[in-house]
C-alpha positions in Angstrom: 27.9 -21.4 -25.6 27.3 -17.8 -24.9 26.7 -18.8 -20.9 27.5 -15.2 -19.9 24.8 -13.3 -22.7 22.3 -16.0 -21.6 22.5 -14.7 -18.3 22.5 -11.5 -19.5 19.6 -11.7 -21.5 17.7 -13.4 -19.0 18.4 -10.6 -16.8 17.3 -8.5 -19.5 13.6 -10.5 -19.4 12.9 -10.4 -16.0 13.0 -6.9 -16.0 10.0 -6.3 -18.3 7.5 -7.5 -15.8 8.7 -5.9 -12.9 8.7 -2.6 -14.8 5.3 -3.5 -15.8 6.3 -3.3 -19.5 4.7 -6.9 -20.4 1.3 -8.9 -19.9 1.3 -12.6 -19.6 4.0 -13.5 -22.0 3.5 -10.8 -23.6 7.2 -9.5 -24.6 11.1 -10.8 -25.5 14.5 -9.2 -25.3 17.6 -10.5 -27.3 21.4 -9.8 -27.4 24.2 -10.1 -29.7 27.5 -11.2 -29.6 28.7 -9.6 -32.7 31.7 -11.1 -33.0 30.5 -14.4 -33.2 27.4 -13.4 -35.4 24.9 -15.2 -32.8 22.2 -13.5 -30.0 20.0 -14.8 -27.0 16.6 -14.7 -27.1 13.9 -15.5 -24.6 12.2 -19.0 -25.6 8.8 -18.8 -27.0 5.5 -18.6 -24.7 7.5 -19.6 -21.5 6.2 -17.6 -18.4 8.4 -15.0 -16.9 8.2 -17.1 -13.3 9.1 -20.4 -14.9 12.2 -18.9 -16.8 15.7 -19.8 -16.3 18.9 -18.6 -18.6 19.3 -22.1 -19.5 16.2 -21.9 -21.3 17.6 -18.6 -23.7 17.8 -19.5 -27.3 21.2 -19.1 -29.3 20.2 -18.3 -32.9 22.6 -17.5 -35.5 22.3 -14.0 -38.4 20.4 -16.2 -40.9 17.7 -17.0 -37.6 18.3 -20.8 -37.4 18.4 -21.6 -33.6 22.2 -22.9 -32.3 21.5 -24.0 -29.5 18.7 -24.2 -27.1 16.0 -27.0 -26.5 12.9 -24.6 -26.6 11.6 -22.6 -29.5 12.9 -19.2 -29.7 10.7 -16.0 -29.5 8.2 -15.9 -32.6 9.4 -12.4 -32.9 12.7 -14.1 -33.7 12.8 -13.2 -37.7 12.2 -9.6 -36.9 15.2 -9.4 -34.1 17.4 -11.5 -36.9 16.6 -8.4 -39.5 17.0 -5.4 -37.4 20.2 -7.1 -35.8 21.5 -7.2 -40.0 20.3 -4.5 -41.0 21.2 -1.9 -37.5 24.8 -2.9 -37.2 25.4 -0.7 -33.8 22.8 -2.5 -32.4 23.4 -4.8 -29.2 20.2 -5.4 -27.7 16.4 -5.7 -28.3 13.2 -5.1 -26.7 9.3 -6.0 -28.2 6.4 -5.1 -26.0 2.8 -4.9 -25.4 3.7 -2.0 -23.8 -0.4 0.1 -23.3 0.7 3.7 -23.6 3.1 2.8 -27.0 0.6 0.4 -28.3 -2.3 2.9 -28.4 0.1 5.3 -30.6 0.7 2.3 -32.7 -2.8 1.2 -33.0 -4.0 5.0 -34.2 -1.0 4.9 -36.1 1.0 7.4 -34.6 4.7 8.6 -34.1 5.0 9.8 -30.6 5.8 12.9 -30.5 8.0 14.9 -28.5 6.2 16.7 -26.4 8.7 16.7 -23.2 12.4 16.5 -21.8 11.8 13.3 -20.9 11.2 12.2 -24.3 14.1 14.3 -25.5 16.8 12.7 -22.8 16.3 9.9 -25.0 15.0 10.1 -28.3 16.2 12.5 -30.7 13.0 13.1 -32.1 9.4 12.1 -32.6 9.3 8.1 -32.6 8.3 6.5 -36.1 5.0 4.3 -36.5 6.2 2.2 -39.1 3.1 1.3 -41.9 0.8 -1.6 -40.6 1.5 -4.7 -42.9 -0.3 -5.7 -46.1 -1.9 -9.4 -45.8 0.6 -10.1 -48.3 3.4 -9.1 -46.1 1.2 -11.0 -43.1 0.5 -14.1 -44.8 3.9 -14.3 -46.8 6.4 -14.0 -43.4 4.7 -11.9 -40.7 7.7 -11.6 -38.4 10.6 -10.7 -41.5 8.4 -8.4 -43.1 7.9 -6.8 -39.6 11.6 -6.3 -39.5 11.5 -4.9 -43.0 9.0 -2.2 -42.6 10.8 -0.6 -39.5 14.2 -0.3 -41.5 12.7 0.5 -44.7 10.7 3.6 -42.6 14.1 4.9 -40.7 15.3 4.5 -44.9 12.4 6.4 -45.8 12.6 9.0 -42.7 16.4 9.4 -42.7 16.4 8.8 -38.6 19.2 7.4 -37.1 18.4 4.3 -35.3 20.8 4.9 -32.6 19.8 8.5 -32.0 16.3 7.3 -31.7 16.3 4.1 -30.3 12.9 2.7 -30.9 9.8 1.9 -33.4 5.9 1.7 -33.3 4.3 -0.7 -36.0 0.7 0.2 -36.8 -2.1 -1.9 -35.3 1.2 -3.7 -33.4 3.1 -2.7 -30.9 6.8 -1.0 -30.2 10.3 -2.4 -30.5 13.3 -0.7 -28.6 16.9 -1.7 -28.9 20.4 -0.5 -27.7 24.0 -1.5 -27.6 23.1 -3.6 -25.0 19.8 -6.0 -23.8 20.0 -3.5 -20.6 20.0 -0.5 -22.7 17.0 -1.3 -25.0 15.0 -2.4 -21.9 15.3 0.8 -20.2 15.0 2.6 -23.5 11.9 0.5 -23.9 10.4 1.9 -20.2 11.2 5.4 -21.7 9.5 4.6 -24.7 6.4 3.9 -22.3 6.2 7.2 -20.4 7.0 9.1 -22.5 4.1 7.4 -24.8 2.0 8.4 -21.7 3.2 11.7 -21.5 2.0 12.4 -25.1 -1.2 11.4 -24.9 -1.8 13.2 -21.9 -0.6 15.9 -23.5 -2.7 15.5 -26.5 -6.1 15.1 -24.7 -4.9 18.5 -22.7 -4.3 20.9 -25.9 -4.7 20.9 -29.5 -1.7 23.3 -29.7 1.8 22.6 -31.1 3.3 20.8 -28.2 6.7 19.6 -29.5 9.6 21.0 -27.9 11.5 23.3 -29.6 14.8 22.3 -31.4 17.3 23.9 -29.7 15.4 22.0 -26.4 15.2 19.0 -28.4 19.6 19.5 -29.0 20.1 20.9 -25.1 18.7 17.8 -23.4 19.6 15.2 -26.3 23.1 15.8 -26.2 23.8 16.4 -22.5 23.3 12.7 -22.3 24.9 11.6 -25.5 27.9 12.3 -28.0 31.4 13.3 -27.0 30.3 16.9 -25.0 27.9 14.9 -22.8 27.8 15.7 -19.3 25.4 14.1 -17.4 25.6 11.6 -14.9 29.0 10.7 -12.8 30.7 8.9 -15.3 30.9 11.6 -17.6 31.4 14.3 -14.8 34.9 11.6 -13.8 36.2 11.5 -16.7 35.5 15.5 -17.4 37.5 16.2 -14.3 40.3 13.8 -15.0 40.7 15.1 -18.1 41.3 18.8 -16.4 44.0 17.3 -14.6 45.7 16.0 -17.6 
C-alpha cells in the first residue's frame, strides 16, 4: 500500500540530517495521499542510518496506523490534525531545528527581517502559545495540533502563504503540498531563524522589511504572475507564442 509515498517520504527523512535540520532522532516528515485519506510517516525513535521505506507508517485521518510493523512518529496526533484541519496541505516537517527552536523557546514569531525570509514566508512566522499541563497531560501531541490551527484562526494567516509554525518552549513544524516542499520550507525556516537573531543582537531598530518588499519577493515566487525560476520563465515564453 502506498509503496511509492513510502519512498517518498523516506526520501523526505533522509534529508533532514544531511541538511543538518535534526539531532539523533530528533525529527519526522509525513505525506498524504488525499485521495485515499491515508499518509506516511517515519516510525518512531528509529535512527536515520538504520531506516528503510519499508519501515514508513501508513496511518489513516482518525490517526490509527494501516499498515506498518513499527510505531509511527509520537508526533503522529499532531500531523493527523494539521493534515484535517490544513486541507491544501501535502507534506509535513517537525524539527529540533537550533536557530527555530530558540525563537520558540523565548516565545517568539520570527520575524521578517530579510528577502530570504520573504521568498518564502509571507510574513513573520507564528509562535503558537506553549501548552497548559492540562493540554500536556490530557493528549500532548492533539493539543499540539490544536494550538497551531487555532493561532493561524486567531492570526488570520494563511497556512499556505506561510508555510510554517513555532510552538513555545517546543520546537517548529513546516509543511507543503508535498514531503519535499515542507522539508525545504523547513531548512528555510532555519536560516532565516538564524538570520533574525543575528539581526536582533545587531540592532534594536525596526528590522522588518517593508511591505511592498515583503509583496515584491513573495510573489515573484508564488501565485499566478510568478516568475522566478525556469519553469515559470517556460511556460511565460510559451505562452508568448500562443
Amino acid at each position: 500500500m502506498l509503496e511509492d509515498l513510502k519512498q517518498e517520504v523516506y526520501e523526505a527523512n533522509m534529508k533532514l540530517p544531511k541538511l543538518d535540520l535534526v539531532t539523533f532522532t530528533w525529527g519526522n516528515v509525513s505525506a498524504i495521499d488525499r485521495d485515499k485519506g491515508l499518509f506516511v510517516i517515519k516510525p518512531s525513535g528509529v535512527p536515520y542510518e538504520d531506516m528503510k521505506p519499508s519501515d514508513m507508517v501508513v496511518v489513516d485521518l482518525d490517526g490509527k496506523v494501516v499498515e506498518g510493523d513499527l510505531n509511527p512518529s509520537s508526533d503522529t496526533p499532531t500531523h493527523t490534525y494539521l493534515y484535517n484541519h490544513f486541507k491544501t496541505i501535502g507534506g509535513i516537517v517537525h524539527t529540533h531545528s537550533p536557530w527555530a527552536v530558540s525563537f520558540a523557546a523565548a516565545k517568539m514569531d520570527i520575524p521578517a527581517t530579510s528577502t530570504t525570509h520573504a521568498d518564502t514566508f509571507y510574513g513573520d512566522v507564528p509562535c503558537a502559545p506553549a501548552l497548559t499541563q492540562k493540554q500536556i497531560e490530557e493528549a500532548y501531541e492533539l493539543n499540539t495540533g490544536k494550538v497551531i490551527v487555532d493561532e493561524f484562526n486567531r492570526r488570520g494567516i494563511d497556512p499556505d502563504a506561510v508555510p510554517a509554525v513555532l510552538v513555545s518552549q517546543h520546537g517548529p513544524f513546516a509543511w507543503g503540498p508535498t514531503a519535499d516542499k515542507a522539508v525545504y520550507n523547513a531548512k528555510v525556516l532555519e536560516v532565516s531563524a538564524e538570520i533574525s537573531y543575528h539581526t536582533l543582537q545587531l540592532t534594536r531598530d525596526e528590522t522588518h522589511v517593508p511591505q511592498y518588499l515583503l509583496d515584491k519577493h513573495y510573489y515573484r515566487k508564488h501565485g499566478k504572475n510568478a516568475y522566478y525560476g525556469q519553469n515559470n520563465a517556460k511556460s511565460k515564453s510559451h505562452a508568448e507564442h500562443e
